[in-house]
C-alpha positions in Angstrom: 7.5 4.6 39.3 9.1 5.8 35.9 11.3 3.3 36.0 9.6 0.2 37.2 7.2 1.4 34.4 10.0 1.4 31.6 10.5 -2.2 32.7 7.4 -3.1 32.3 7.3 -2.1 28.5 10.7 -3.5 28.0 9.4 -6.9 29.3 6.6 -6.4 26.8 8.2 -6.3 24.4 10.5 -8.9 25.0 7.2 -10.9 25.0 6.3 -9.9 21.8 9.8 -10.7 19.9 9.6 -14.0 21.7 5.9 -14.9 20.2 7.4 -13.8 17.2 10.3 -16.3 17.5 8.3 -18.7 18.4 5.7 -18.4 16.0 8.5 -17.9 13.1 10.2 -21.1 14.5 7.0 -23.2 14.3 6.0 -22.1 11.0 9.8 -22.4 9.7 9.5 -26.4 10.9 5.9 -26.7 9.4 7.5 -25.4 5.7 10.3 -28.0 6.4 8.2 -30.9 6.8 5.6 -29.9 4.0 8.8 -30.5 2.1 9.9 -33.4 3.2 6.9 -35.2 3.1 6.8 -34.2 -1.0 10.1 -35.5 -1.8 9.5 -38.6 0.5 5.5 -39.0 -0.5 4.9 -39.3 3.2 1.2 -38.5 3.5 1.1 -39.0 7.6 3.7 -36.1 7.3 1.7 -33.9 5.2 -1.6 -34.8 7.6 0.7 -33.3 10.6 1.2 -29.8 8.9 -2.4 -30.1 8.6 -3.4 -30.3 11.8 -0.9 -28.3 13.3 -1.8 -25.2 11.1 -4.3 -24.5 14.2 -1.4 -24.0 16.4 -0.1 -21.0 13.7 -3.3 -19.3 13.8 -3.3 -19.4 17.4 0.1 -17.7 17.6 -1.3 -14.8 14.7 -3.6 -13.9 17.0 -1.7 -13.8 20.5 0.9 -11.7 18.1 -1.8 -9.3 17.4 -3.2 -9.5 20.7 0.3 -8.5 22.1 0.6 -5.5 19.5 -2.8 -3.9 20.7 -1.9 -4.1 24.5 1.8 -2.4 23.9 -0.1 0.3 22.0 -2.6 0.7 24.5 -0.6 0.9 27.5 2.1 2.6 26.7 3.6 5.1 24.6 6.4 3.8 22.3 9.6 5.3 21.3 11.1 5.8 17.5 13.2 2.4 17.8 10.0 0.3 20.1 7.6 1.8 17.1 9.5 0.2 14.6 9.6 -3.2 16.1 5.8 -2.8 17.0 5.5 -2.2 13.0 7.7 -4.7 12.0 6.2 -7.3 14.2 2.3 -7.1 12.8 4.3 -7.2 9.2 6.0 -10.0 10.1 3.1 -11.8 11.9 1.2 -11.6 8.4 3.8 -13.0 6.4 4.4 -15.7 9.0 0.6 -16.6 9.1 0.7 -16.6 5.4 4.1 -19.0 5.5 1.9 -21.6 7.1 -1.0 -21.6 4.8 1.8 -22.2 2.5 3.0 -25.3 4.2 -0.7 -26.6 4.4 -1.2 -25.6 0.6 2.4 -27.2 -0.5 1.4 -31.0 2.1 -2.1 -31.0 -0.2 0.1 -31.7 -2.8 1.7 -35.0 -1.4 -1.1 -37.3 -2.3 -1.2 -35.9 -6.1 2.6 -36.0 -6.7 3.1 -39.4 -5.0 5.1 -41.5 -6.9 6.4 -38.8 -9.0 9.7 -38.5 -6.7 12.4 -38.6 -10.2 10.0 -36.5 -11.9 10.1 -33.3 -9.6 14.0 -33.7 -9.3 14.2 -33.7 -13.3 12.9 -30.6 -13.8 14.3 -28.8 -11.2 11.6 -28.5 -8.5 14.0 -29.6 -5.8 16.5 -27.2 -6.2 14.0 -24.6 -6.6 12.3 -25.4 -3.7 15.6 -25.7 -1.9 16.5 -22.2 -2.4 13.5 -20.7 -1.3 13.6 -22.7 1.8 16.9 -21.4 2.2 15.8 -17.9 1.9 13.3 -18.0 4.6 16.2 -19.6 7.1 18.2 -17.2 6.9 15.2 -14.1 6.7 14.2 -15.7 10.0 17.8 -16.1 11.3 18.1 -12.3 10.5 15.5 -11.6 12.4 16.3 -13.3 15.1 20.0 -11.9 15.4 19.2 -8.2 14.2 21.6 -9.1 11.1 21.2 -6.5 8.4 23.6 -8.0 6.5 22.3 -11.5 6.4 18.6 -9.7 5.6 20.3 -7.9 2.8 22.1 -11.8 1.4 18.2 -12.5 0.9 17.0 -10.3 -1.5 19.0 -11.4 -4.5 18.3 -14.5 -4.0 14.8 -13.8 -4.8 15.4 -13.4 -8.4 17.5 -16.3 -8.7 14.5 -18.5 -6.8 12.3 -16.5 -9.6 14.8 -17.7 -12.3 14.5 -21.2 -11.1 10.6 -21.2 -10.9 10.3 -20.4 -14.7 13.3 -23.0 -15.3 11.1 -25.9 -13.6 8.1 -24.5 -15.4 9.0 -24.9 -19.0 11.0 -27.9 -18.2 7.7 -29.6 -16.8 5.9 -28.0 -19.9 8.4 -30.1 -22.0 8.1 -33.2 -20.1 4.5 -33.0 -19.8 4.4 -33.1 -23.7 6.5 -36.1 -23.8 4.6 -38.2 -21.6 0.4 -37.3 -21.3 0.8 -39.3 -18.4 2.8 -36.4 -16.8 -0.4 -33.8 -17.6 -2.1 -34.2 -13.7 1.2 -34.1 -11.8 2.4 -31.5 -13.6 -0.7 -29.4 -13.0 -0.2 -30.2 -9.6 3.3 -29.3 -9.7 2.8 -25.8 -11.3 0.4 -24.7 -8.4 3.2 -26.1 -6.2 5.8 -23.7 -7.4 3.3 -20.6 -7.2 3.1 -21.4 -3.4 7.2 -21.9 -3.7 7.5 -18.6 -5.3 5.3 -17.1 -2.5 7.1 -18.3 0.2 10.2 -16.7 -1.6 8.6 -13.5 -1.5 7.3 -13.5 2.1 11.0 -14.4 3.1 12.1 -11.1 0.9 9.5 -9.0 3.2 10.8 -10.4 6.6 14.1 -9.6 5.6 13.6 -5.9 4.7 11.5 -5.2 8.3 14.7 -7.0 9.8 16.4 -3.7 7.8 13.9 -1.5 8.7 13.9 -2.7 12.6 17.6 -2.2 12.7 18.6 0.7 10.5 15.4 2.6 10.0 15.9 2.2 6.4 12.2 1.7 4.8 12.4 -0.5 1.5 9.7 -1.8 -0.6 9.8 -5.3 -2.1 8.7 -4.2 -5.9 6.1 -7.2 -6.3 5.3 -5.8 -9.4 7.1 -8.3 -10.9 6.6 -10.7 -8.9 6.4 -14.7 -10.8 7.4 -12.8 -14.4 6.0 -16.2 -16.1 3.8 -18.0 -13.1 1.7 -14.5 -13.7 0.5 -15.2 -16.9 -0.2 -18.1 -16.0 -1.8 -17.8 -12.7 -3.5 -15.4 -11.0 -2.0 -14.0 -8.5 -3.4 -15.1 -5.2 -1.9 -14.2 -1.6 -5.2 -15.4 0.4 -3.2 -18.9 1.4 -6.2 -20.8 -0.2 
């Protein structure tokens, strides 16, 4: 009985990293394509992040759903309690991911036809390296890799660095050129959702620490955007 009961959990479990997986995979493909369809003005592209946000909501809640039934029927050890943790962390940040991806494919329509202009100031590489921060947090993840989790959190400062590079550079060109003043706007509230996704890849990659090592660590959001702060509010509701 003990033991056909032990399997049970352990299969519950395994359902709940593979929702998170595949939740985590679908949201890590709807931040790709908001990004393409930005750098290739693709508005049919940005339409299908749109519609398929639904599909990231439904996966929040089966996440949740899956956390409340493990708690209820059974009666988690040190190393399960941490994953349960972990897991409704994660599920947050993921869910938040792909209000990002909706937020940044809003933007397509607005910045079409400004293609040279993003690259100028730096928005691609910027954007590039976040990307490339939540690959590899969700790669960690997915291959209890401490060490690739632990690569990520540099990286956030650099993606930080970056961010106020591409801001005062489009602060520049938008005094060059008037014409520049509305894409630019649009741009800046682009790189606050950039600079958010950053961050939410920082916060997957220390549960992946605190899954694997027990090791607790606090991303210190405090200063979080130095520059996008004073500038905007800071706003983690996905709107």
């Amino acid at each position: 009985m003990a033991i056909r009961m032990h399997r049970h959990f352990e299969d519950e479990l395994e359902k709940l990293r593979t929702l998170l997986i595949r939740m985590g995979s679908l949201v890590d493909e709807q931040i790709e394509l908001a990004i393409k369809s930005i750098f290739e003005s693709n508005v049919e592209l940005a339409k299908l992040v749109q519609d398929r946000e639904r599909r990231v909501n439904e996966f929040d809640l089966m996440v949740e759903g899956q956390c409340q039934r493990i708690f209820a029927l059974s009666q988690p050890v040190a190393v399960d309690l941490r994953l349960m943790m972990a897991a409704m962390r994660i599920n947050a940040d993921l869910e938040r991911i792909g209000d990002i991806a909706v937020n940044l494919s809003e933007r397509v329509e607005p910045l079409e036809g400004y293609q040279e202009f993003l690259e100028r100031v730096g928005a691609k590489v910027m954007i590039a390296a976040a990307r490339q921060m939540l690959s590899d947090a969700f790669d960690a993840f997915i291959n209890n890799d401490p060490q690739l989790a632990r690569s990520v959190f540099g990286r956030d400062d650099i993606v930080d660095d970056l961010t106020r590079d591409t801001f005062y550079a489009c602060i520049e060109e938008m005094k060059k050129d008037p014409l520049l003043i509305e894409p630019g706007s649009h741009l800046m509230a682009l790189l606050r959702h950039v600079e958010r996704l950053a961050d939410h890849a920082t916060n997957i990659a220390e549960d992946v620490i605190f899954i694997v090592e027990a090791v607790l660590l606090k991303h210190n959001s405090g200063a979080e955007a130095a520059f996008l702060g004073t500038a905007f509010p800071v706003d983690d509701s996905g709107g």
